[in-house]
C-alpha positions as CSV (number, residue, x, y, z in Angstrom):
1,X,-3.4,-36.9,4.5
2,X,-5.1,-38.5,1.6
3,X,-3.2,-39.9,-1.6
4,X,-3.8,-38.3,-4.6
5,X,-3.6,-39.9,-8.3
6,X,-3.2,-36.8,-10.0
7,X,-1.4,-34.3,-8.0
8,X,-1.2,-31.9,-10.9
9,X,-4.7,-31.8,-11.7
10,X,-5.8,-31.3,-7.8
11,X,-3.3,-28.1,-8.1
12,X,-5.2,-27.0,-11.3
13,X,-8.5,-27.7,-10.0
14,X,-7.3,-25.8,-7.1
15,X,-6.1,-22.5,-8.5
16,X,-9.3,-23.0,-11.1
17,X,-11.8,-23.0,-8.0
18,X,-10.3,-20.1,-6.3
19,X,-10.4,-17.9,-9.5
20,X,-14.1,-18.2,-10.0
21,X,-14.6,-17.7,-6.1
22,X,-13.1,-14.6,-7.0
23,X,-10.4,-15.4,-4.2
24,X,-6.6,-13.4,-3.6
25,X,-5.0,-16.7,-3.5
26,X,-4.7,-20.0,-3.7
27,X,-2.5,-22.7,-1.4
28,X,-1.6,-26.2,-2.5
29,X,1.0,-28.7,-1.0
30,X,3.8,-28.1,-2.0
31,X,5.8,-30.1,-5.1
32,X,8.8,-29.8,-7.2
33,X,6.7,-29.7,-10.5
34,X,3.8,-27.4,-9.2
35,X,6.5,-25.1,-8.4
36,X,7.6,-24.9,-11.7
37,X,4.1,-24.5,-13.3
38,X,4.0,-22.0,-10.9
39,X,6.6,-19.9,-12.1
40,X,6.0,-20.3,-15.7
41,X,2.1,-18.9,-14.5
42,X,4.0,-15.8,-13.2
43,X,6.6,-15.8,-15.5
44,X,3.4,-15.9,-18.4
45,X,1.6,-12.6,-16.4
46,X,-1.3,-15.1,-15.4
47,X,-0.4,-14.8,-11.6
48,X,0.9,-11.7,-9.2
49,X,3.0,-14.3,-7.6
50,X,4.1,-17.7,-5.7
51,X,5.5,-18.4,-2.8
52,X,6.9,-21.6,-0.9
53,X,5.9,-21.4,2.9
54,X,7.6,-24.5,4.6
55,X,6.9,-23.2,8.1
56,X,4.5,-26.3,8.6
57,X,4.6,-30.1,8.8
58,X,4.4,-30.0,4.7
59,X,5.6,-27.7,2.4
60,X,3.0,-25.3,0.8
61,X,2.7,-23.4,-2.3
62,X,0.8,-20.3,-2.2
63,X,-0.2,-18.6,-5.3
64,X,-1.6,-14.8,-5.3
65,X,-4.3,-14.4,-8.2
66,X,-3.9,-12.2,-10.9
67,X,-7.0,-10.4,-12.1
68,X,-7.7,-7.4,-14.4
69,X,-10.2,-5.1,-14.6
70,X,-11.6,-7.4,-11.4
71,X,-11.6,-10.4,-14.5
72,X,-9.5,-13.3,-13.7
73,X,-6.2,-13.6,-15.9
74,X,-6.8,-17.1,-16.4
75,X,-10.2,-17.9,-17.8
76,X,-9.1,-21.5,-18.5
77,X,-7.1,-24.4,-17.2
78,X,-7.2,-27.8,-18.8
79,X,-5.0,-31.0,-17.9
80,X,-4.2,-32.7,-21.0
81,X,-2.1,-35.8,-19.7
82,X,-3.7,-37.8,-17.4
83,X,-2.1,-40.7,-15.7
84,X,-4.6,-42.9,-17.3
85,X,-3.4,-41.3,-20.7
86,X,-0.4,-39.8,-21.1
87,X,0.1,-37.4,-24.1
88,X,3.5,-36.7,-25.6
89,X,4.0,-34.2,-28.4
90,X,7.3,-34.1,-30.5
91,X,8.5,-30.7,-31.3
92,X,6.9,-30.0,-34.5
93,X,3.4,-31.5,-32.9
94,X,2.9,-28.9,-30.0
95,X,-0.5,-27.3,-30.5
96,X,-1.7,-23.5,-30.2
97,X,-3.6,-22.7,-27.7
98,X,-6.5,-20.4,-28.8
99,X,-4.8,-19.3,-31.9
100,X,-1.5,-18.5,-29.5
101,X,-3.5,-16.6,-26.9
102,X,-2.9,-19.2,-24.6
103,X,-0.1,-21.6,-23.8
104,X,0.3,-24.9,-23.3
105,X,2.8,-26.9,-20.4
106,X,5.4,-29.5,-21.4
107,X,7.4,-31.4,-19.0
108,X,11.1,-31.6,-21.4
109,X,14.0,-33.1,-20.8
110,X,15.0,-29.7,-20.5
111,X,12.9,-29.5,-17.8
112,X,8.8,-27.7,-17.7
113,X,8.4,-25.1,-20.1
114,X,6.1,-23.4,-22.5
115,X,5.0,-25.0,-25.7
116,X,6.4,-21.5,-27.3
117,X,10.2,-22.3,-25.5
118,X,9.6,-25.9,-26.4
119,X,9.4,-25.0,-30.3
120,X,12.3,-22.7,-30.0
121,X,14.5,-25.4,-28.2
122,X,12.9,-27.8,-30.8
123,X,12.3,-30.6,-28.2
124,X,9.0,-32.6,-27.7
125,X,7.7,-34.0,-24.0
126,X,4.7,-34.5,-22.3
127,X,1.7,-32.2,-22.8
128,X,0.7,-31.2,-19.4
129,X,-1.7,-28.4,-19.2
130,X,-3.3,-25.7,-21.1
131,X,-3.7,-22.2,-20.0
132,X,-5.6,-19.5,-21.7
C-alpha cells in the first residue's frame, strides 16, 4: 500500500472522479475524518449515503452518489488546506461558498462541521474543503 501525503484530498479526488464518470459509488480507505466529511456530505443532501465495510484487511468507506435529474449533486469539490499550507479561519472569517449555495468543511475543536454550524457555535478551525 502506498503512503499518501494528503489523504483527504485523494478521498476528494476520489469521489470528484467517480461523479464525472457518472459512477453509483465511490470506495476510499477507510479514516476517522473521511468518515466524518462523509456524513456531513449526506447529512448536506450531496450523497444517498456512506457506509464502512471492514470485512477486508483495511477498513473501507463506500459512498453511494447522489444525482438529480441524472446531474451530479456535487458539481464541485476543492481542498483548501493543504499540508504544505494550512488555512485556519476564526469564526467571524469563514467564507460563503457561492453566495451560501455551497459549504465549506472545518475541522473544530468541536470536532468537523460546516462553516454554517461553525458560525453558529462561533468557533474558527481549519478550512478543509469546499463543496458546492
Amino acid at each position: 500500500m502506498s503512503h499518501l501525503s494528503d489523504p483527504i484530498a485523494d478521498f476528494l479526488t476520489r469521489l470528484r472522479n467517480s461523479y464525472n464518470a457518472a459512477k453509483t459509488e465511490t470506495v476510499a480507505p477507510y479514516s476517522k475524518i473521511k468518515a466524518e466529511i462523509a456524513r456531513i456530505l449526506k447529512q448536506e443532501g450531496y450523497i444517498a449515503g456512506y457506509e464502512i465495510i471492514s470485512t477486508g484487511k483495511f477498513p473501507e468507506i463506500r459512498i453511494t452518489n447522489k444525482f438529480v435529474n441524472r446531474a451530479p449533486a456535487i458539481t464541485g469539490l476543492k481542498r483548501v488546506s493543504k499540508p504544505g499550507l494550512r488555512r485556519y479561519v476564526g469564526s467571524q472569517e469563514i467564507p460563503r461558498v457561492l453566495g451560501g449555495l455551497g459549504i465549506s468543511i472545518l475541522s473544530t475543536p468541536r470536532g468537523i462541521i460546516t462553516g454554517r454550524e461553525a458560525k453558529k457555535q462561533n468557533v474558527g478551525g481549519e478550512l478543509l474543503a469546499y463543496v458546492w
